[in-house]
N, C-alpha and C positions, 0 to 999 in steps of 0.2 A: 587455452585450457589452464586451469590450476595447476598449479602443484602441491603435491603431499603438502601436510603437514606433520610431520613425524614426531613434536613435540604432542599431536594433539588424535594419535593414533595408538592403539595396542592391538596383537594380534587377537583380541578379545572383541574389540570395536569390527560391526559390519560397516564396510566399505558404502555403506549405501542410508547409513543412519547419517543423522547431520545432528552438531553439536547445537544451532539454533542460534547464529549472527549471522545477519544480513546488513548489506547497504541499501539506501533506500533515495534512488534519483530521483529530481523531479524537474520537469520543465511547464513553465507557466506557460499556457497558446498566446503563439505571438513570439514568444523570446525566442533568441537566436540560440542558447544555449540552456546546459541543465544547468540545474545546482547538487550536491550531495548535502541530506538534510544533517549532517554529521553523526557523530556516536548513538546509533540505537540499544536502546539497555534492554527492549522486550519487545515481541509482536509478533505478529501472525498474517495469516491469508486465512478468509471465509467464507464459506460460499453456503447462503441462505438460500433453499427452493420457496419460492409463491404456492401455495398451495390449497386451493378451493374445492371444496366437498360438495356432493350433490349428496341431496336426503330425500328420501319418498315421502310426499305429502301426508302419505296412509298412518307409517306406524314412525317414521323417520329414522329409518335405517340407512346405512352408508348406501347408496349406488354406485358412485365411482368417484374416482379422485382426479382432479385435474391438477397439473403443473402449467399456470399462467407466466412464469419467468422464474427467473435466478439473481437473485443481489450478489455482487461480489465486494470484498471490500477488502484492504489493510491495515490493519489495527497497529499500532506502534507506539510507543512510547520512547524520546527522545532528551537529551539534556545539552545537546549543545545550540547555545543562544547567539542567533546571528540576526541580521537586518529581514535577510530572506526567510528566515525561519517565522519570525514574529510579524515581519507582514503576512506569507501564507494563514496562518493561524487566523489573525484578523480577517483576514479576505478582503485586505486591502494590498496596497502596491506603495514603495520607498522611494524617500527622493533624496539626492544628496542634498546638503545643507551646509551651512557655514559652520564646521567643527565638529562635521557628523554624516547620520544617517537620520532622516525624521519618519517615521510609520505615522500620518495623516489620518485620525478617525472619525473617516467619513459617515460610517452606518449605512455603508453599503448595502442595497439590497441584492446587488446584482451578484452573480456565484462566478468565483475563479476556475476559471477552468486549466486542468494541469493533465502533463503525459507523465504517469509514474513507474517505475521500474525497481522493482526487488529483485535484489541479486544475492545468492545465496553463493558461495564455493565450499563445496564438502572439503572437509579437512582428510581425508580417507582414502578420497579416489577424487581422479581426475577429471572431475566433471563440476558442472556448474548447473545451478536452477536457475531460471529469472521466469518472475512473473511481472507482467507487461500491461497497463492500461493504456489502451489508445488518448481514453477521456474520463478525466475523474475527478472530483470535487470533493475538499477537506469538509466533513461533515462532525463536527463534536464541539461541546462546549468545552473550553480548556483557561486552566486556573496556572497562572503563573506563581507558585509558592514562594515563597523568602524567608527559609529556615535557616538559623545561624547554626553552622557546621555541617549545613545537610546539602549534597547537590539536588538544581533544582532539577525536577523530570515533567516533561509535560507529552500528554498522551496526544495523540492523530489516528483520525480515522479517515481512509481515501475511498469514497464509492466511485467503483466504474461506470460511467455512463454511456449510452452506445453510442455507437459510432459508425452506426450500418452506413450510409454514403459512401464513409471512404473506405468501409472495410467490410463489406456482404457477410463473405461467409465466414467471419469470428469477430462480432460486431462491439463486443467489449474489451477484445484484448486477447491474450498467450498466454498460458503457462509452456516454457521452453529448458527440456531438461535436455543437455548436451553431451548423448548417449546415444545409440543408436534403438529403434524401435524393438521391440519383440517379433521374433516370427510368429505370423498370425495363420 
């Protein structure tokens, strides 16, 4: 578990608000290990319902609502620039090289597929949130800027995709808040 942060508390602050930094893991399928995508400046978790309307032929008034599924995703916006960072992005894969690292663009059609994990710790209280994709894929168009005096920031979005095989019953993943349940 965390600990306090007392620089980042007042008796004012509820123990259960969260100031809004996360880390944000990632492991490619396949690798043995994650990476940390470094310093996130902004982002979120969002959960989109599918949602299909039946209408009456007659006058076309609502009948009912159907909920077809749920998109989940992680939205973020990041600035630190690494090999793994700009291959992800790409949705291509790095190879070492003589006096470096070379990102290969191949025009890949094929989609990377990654286990990601946001990790929140309340600065307040002694707990931690982590949201968990089993299976996810970077899905956004991303502009590397080169502003003189500006750091650069460049946005990620991670959609979870399921995973029912290896995981029935929570086929896309966890939200896992490290607290104990309510009495129900």
């Amino acid at each position: 578990m965390p600990a306090q942060n007392p620089q980042q508390c007042s008796e004012v602050l509820d123990p259960n608000q969260t100031i809004g930094t996360f880390a944000l893991s990632v492991r490619q399928a396949g690798a043995a290990s994650a990476f940390d995508v470094g310093n996130i400046t902004t982002g979120g978790f969002q959960v989109t319902p599918q949602i299909v309307e039946s209408r009456s032929g007659v006058d076309g008034s609502l009948l009912t609502l159907f909920r077809t599924g749920t998109d989940y995703t992680i939205n973020f916006t990041a600035n630190t620039i690494t090999a793994q960072n700009i291959a992800m992005f790409l949705n291509e894969d790095f190879d070492s090289v003589a006096g470096g690292c070379e990102v290969p663009l191949t025009g890949s059609r094929c989609v990377t597929e990654y286990g990601v994990l946001l990790s929140h710790d309340f600065p307040c209280a002694s707990k931690t949130l982590n949201i968990e994709f089993w299976r996810a894929a970077i899905l956004i168009d991303t502009t590397l800027a080169f502003d003189p005096g500006t750091p650069t920031n460049f946005p990620g979005v991670f959609r979870a995709l399921s995973c029912a095989s290896a995981h029935p019953t929570r086929p896309f993943g966890r939200v896992f808040l490290s607290e104990p349940c309510p009495v129900s």
